[in-house]
C-alpha positions in Angstrom: 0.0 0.0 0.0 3.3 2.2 1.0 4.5 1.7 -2.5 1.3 1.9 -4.7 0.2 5.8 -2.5 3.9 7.0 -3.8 3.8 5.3 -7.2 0.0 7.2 -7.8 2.0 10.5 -5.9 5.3 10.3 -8.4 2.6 9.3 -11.3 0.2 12.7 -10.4 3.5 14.7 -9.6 4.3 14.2 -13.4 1.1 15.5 -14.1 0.8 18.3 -12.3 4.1 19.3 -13.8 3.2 19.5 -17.2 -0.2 21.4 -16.2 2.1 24.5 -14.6 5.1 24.4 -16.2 6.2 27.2 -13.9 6.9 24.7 -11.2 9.8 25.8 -8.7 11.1 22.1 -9.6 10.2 21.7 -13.5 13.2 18.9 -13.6 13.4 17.5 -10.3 11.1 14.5 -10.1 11.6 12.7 -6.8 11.7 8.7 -7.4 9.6 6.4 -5.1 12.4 5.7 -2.4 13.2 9.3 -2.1 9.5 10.1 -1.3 9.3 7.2 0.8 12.9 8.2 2.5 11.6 12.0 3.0 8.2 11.6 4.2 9.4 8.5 7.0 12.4 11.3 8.2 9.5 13.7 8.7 7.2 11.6 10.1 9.8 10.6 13.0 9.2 14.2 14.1 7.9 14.8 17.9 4.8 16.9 17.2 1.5 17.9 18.5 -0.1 17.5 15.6 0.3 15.3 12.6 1.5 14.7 8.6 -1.0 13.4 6.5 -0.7 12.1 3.0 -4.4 12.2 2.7 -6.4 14.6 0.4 -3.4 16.0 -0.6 -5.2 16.9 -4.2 -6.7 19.3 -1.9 -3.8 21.0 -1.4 -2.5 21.1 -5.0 -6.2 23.3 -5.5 -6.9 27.3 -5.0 -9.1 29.3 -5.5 -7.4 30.2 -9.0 -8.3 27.2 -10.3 -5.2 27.0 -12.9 -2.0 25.8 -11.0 -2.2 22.6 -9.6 0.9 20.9 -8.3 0.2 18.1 -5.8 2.3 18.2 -2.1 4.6 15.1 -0.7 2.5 15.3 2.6 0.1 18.2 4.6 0.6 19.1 8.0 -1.5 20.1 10.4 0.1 21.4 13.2 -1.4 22.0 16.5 1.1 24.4 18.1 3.8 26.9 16.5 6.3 24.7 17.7 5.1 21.8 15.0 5.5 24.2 12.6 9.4 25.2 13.7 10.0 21.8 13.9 9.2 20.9 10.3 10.8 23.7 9.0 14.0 23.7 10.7 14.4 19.9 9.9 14.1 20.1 6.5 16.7 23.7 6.9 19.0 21.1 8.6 18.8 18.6 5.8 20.3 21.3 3.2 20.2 22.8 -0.4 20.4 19.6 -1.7 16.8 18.6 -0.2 13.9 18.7 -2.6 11.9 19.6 -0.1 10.1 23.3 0.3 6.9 24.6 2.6 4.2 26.0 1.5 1.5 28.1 3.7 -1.7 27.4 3.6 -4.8 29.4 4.7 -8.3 29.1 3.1 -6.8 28.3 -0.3 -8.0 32.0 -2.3 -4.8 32.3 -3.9 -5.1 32.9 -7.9 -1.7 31.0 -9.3 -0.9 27.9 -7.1 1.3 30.9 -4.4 -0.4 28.7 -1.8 1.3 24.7 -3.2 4.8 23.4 -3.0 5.5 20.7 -5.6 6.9 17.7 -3.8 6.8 19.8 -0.7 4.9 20.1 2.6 1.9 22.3 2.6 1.0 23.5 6.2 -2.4 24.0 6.6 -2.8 26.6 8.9 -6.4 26.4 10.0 -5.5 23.7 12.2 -3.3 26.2 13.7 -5.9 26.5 16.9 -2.8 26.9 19.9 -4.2 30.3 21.3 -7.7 31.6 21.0 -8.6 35.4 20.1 -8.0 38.0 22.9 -9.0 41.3 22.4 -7.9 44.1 24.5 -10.2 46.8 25.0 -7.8 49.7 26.2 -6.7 53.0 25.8 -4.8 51.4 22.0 -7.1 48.8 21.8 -6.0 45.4 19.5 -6.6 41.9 18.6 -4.0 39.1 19.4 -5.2 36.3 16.8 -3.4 33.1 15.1 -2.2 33.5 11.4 -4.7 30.8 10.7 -7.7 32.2 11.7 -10.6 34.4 9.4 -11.3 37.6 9.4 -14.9 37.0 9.6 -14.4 34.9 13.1 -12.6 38.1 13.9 -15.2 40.4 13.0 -17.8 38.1 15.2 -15.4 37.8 18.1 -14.3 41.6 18.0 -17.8 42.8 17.8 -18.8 41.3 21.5 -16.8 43.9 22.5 -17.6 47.0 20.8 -14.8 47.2 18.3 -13.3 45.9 14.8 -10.5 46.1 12.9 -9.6 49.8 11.0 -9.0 48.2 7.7 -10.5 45.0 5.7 -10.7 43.3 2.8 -14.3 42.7 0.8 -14.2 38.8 1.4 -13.7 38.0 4.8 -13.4 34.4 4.5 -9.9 34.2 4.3 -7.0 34.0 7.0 -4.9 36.7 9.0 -1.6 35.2 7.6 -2.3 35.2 4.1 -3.5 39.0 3.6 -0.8 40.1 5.8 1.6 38.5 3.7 0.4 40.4 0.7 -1.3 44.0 2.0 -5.0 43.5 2.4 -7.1 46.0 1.0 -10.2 47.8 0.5 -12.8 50.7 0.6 -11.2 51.7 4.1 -7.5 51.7 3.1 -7.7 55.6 1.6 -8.1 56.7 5.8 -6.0 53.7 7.2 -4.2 52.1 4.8 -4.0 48.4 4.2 -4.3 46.2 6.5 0.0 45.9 6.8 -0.4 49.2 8.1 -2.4 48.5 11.2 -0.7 45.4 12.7 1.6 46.2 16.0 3.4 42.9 16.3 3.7 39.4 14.3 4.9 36.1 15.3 6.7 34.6 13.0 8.5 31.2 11.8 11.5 31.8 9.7 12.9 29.8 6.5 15.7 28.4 9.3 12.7 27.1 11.9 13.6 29.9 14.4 10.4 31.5 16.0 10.4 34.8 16.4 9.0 38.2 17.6 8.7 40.9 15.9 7.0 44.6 16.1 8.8 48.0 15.2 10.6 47.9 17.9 11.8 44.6 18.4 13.4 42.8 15.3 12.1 45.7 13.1 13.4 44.3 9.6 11.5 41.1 10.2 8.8 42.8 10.8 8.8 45.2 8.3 10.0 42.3 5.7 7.1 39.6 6.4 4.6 42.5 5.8 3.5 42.3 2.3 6.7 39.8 2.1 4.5 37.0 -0.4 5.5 34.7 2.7 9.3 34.9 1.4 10.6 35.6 4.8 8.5 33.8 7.3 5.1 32.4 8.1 3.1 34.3 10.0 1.4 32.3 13.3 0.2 35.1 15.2 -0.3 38.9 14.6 -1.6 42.2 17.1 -4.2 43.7 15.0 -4.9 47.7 15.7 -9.1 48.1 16.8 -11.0 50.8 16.5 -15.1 51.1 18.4 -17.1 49.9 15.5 -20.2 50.9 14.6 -23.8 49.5 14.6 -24.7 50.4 11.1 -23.9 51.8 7.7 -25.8 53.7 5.3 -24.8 52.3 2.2 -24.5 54.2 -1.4 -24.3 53.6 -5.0 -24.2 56.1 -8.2 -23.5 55.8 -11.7 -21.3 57.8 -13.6 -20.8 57.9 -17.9 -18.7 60.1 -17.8 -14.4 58.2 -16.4 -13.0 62.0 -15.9 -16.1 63.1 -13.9 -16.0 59.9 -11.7 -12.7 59.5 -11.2 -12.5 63.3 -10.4 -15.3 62.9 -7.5 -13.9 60.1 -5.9 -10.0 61.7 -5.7 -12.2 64.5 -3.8 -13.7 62.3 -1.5 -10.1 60.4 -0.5 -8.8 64.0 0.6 -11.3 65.6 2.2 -11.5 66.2 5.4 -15.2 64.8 6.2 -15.9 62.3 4.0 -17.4 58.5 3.9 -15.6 55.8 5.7 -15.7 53.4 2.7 -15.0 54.4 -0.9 -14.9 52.0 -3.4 -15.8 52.0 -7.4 -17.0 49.3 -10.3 -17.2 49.5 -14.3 -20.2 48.6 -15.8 -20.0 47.4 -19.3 -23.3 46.7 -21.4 -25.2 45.4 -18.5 -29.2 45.0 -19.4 -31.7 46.6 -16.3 -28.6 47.3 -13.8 -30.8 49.2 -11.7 -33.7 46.6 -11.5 -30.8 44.3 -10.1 -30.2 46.9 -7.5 -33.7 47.2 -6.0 -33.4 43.9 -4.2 -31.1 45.0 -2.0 -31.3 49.2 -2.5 -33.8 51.8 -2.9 -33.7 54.4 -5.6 -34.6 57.9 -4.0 -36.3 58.7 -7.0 -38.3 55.5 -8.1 -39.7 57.1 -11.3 -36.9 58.0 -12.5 -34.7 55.5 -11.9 -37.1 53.1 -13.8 -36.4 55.4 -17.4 -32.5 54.8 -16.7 -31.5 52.6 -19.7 -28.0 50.5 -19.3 -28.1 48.4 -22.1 -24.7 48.9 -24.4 -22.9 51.5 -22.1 -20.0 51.2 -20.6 -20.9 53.2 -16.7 -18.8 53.7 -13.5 -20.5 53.1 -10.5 -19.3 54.9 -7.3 -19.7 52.6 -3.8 -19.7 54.9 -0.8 -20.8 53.7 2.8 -20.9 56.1 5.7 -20.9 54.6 9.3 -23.5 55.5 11.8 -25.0 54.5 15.6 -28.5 54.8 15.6 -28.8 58.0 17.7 -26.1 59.4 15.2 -29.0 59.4 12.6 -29.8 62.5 12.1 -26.4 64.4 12.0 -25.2 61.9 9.9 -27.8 62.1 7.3 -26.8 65.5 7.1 -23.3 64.5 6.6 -24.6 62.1 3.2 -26.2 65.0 1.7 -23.4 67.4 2.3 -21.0 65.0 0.8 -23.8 63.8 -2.0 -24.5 67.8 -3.2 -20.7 67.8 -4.2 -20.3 65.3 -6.3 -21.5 65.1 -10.7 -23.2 61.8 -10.5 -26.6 60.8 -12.5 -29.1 62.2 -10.5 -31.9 59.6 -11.4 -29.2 56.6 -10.6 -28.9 57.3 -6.5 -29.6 54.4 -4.8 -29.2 53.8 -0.6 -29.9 51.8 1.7 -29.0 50.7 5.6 -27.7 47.5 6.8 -25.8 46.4 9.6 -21.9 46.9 9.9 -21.6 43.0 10.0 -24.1 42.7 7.2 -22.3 45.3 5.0 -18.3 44.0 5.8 -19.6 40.4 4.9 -21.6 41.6 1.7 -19.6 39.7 -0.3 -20.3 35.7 0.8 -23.8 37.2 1.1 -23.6 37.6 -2.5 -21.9 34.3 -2.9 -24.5 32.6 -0.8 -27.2 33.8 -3.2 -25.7 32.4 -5.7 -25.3 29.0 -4.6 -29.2 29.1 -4.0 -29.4 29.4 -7.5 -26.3 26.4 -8.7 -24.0 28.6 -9.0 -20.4 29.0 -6.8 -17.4 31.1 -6.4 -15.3 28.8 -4.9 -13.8 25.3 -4.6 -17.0 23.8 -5.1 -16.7 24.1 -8.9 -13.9 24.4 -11.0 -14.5 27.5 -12.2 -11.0 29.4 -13.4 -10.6 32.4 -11.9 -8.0 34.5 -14.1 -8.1 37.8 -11.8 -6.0 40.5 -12.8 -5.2 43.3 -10.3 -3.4 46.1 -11.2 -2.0 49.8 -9.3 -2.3 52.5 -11.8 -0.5 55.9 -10.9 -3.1 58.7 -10.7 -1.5 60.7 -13.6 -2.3 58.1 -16.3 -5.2 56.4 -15.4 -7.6 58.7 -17.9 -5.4 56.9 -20.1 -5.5 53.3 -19.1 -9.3 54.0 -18.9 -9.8 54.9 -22.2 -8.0 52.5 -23.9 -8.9 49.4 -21.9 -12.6 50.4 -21.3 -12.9 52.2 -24.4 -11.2 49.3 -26.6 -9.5 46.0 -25.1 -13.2 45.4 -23.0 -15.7 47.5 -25.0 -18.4 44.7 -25.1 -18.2 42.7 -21.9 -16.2 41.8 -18.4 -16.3 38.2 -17.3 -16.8 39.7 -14.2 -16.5 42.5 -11.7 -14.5 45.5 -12.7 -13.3 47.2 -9.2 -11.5 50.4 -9.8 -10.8 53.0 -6.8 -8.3 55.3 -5.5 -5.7 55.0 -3.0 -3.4 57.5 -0.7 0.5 56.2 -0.9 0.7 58.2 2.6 -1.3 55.4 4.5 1.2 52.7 3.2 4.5 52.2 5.0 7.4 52.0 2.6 9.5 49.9 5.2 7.3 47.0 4.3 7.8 44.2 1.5 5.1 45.6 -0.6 5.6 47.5 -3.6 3.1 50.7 -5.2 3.4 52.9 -8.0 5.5 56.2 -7.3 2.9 58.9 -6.9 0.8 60.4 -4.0 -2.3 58.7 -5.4 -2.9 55.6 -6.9 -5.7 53.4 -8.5 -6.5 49.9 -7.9 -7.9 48.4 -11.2 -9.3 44.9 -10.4 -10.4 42.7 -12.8 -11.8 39.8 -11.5 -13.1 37.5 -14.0 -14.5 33.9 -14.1 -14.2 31.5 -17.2 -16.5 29.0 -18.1 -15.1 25.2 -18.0 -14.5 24.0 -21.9 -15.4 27.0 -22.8 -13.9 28.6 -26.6 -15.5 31.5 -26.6 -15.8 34.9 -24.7 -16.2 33.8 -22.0 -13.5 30.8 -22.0 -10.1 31.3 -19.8 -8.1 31.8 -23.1 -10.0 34.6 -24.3 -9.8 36.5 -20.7 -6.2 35.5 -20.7 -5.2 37.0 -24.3 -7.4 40.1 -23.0 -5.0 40.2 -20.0 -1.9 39.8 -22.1 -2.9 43.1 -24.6 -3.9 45.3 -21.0 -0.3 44.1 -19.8 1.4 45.2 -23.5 -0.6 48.5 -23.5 0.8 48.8 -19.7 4.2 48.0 -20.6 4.7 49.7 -24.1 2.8 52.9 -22.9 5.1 53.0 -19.8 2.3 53.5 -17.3 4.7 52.8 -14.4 1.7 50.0 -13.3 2.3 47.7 -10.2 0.8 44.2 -9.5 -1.2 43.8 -6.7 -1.5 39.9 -5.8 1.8 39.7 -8.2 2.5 36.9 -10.7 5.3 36.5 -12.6 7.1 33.6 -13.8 10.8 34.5 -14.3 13.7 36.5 -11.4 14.0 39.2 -14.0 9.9 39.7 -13.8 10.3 40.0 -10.2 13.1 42.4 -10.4 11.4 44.6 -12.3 8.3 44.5 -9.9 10.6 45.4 -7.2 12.9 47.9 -9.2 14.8 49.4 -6.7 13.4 47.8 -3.5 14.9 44.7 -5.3 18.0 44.5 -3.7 16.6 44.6 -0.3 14.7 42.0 -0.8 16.6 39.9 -1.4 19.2 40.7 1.1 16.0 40.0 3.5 15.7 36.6 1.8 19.4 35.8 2.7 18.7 36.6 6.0 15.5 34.8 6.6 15.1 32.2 4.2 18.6 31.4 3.1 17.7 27.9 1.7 14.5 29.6 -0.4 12.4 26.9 1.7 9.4 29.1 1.9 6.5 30.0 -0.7 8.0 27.7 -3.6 4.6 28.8 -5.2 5.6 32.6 -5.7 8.3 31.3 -8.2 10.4 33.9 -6.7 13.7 31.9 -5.9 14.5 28.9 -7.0 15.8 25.7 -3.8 19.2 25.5 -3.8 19.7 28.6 -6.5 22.0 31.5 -5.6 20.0 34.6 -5.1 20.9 37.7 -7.5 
């Protein structure tokens, strides 16, 4: 039985190779005995918790749907000390060891960043050693595991009057994962991403050291696993900055035909002074009865005429603004909406509002998702749906110009999906971090986040998104738009180096330190085992 699970492994390993050919090992292929040699070594560890060669197609699976390359075993460790101990036995076993590590959250990575071919994948929701505690003080935080989601958080936090400042739209996902890329949304214009309102990590380095780290104590750590792509470290625990949160949100959506006028109201409402606590924007290309969709779950102020507003064949911008209220802040804050409302250039007869609570509002998202697996449909692992997303950081000063090409030409007649485009302040990002944005005051996130149909040759098949990606990237590069990736993929160093520029050399003087061995985040295709860094 021994034999025949590593013959089917070294059999599906062959596979898997051939379907990413962007595997960190594209010409190692471990034989039976060296499987069988490396998984009884590990197996011999003392843990808590346990390797398993079960399910491990699981593993080789993200949310993506594209990259699949199939682990050597899964562990699920039980304390931080499981995870030290895996880690620094296969440092101790050298560069000539096949063997990498590969985080593992909730799986929503896009291009296999989450799998190690022939590796160990940890899977960090088993990660349970500590539970939340939330301190409720003058500063107050969250301590939480790297493994846990934010939408426990948002439960647990709640009991006691507060939340985290800054969030991403789906909450189903785990601390360590967004940490280790930014972690942003409508909030991050006031607070930045979520890397900008964490006070200390825990940390497990490529050499199984664990580790402490804030800005005070082992800065460069600290500042190198934030936004890091899990290069430097893997993150089991984090202090997360609270705020009080509120009990509900009056929530806002407008449509614009008019990029310049849009993109001009919501740059005013990320720098002024009073302004909505979320901020977000979509494009809208040849939808039929958009606004119909809306009323079940907004209301139109003006019924009427919202009912003549015709969306067929345009291509709209739809501005997402939420303002955060107690209910005997009602009145004032009404006032507040209009204020802000009587500035801005939007359709008059496409205002549409409505109030929810701040837990229904932050976990909109799997609502959405929800409905649509009432009606056969998924998001997520359930299906194997490709999800090609695209997500790009556009500097202010040539987004009019990204706009109208790529709206106006490369995706004139439909999306494959959601279109998220809204402005960002560079001041709320901290530049000691890992993560890298375009080099202006303001800058754009352009998300495209499309779904392919299976089998699918047409539009709406993952070859035509793709070749739609690849002409948005040429316009990019050939027009010099000075564009970053958010979420990056690349599949070369000298891609990477260029994503970097000249934060490149730090980074990889960080991966010297931390990761000598490039054990950690095979899946980024960032370093190469047993490669000399450059």
């Amino acid at each position: 039985m021994v034999f025949l699970r590593f013959f089917g492994f070294l059999f599906l390993s062959c596979i898997g190779a051939r379907e990413n050919p962007y595997s960190n090992f594209p010409s190692i292929i471990p034989t039976t005995s060296d499987l069988e040699s490396i998984c009884s070594s590990l197996k011999t560890l003392n843990l808590d918790g346990h390797f398993s060669s079960d399910n491990v197609h699981h593993a080789a699976r993200d949310f993506g749907n594209r990259y699949h390359s199939l682990p050597c075993v899964i562990l699920r460790p039980e304390s931080v000390s499981d995870i030290a101990i895996t880690i620094k036995h296969i440092f101790n076993m050298g560069p000539s060891s096949i063997l990498t590590v590969a985080a593992r959250g909730h799986g929503h990575s896009l291009q296999g960043q989450s799998q190690a071919h022939g590796g160990v994948v940890i899977n960090m929701q088993s990660l349970q050693e500590r539970e939340m505690w939330v301190h409720a003080g003058e500063l107050p935080f969250l301590d939480v595991s790297g493994g846990e989601l934010f939408i426990n958080i948002l439960h647990e936090t709640l009991k006691h009057g507060l939340a985290p400042k800054s969030w991403t739209d789906y909450l189903h996902i785990t601390v360590g994962g967004t940490l280790s890329n930014a972690g942003i949304s409508g909030q991050a214009f006031r607070h930045g991403p979520q890397i900008s309102n964490v006070y200390q990590l825990e940390v497990v380095t490529g050499k199984g050291e664990v580790m402490n780290c804030s800005e005070k104590q082992n800065a460069d750590l600290f500042y190198s696993v934030l936004g890091g792509l899990g290069q430097f470290g893997i993150i089991t625990r984090a202090r997360i900055a609270l705020e009080p949160s509120p009990k509900l949100v009056k929530w806002i959506r407008v449509l614009y035909s008019n990029f310049l006028i849009f993109s001009k109201d919501q740059e005013y409402l990320i720098s002024a002074e009073t302004t909505f606590d979320y901020i977000e924007g979509f494009v809208i290309i040849n939808k039929t009865g958009l606004l119909n969709n809306w009323r079940s779950s907004f209301n139109p102020q003006d019924s009427v005429q919202a009912s003549r507003f015709n969306s067929d064949g345009k291509t709209l911008y739809c501005l997402e603004i939420a303002k955060n209220f107690n209910p005997d802040e009602n009145d004032i804050r009404n006032q507040e909406v209009e204020s802000l409302l009587s500035q801005l250039s939007y359709i008059p007869s496409t205002l549409f509002l409505t109030e929810v609570s701040y837990l229904d509002f932050l976990d909109r998202v799997h609502v959405s998702e929800i409905k649509l697996r009432s009606k056969g449909l998924t998001l997520g692992f359930e299906s194997f749906t490709p999800h090609p997303w695209l997500n790009l950081q556009i500097p202010r000063t040539r987004i009019h110009e990204f706009a109208e090409h790529v709206f106006g030409n490369i995706l004139k007649d439909s999306s494959n999906g959601p279109i998220l485009i809204y402005p960002l302040n560079k001041s709320k990002w901290d530049n000691r971090t890992s993560a890298v944005t375009p080099e202006e005051d303001i800058f754009y996130l352009v998300a495209f986040l499309s779904s392919a149909m299976p089998a699918s040759t047409g539009t709406d098949g993952l070859e035509h998104i793709l070749n739609q990606q690849k002409r948005i990237l040429d316009f990019c590069e050939t027009t010099h738009l000075g564009v970053k990736q958010y979420l990056p993929h690349y599949t070369n160093q000298e891609e990477w180096r260029t994503h970097f520029g000249p934060h490149w050399e730090i980074f990889v003087r960080r991966k010297s330190a931390y990761d000598p061995l490039a054990i950690l985040a095979p899946g980024q295709k960032i370093f190469q085992k047993a490669m000399p860094f450059s």
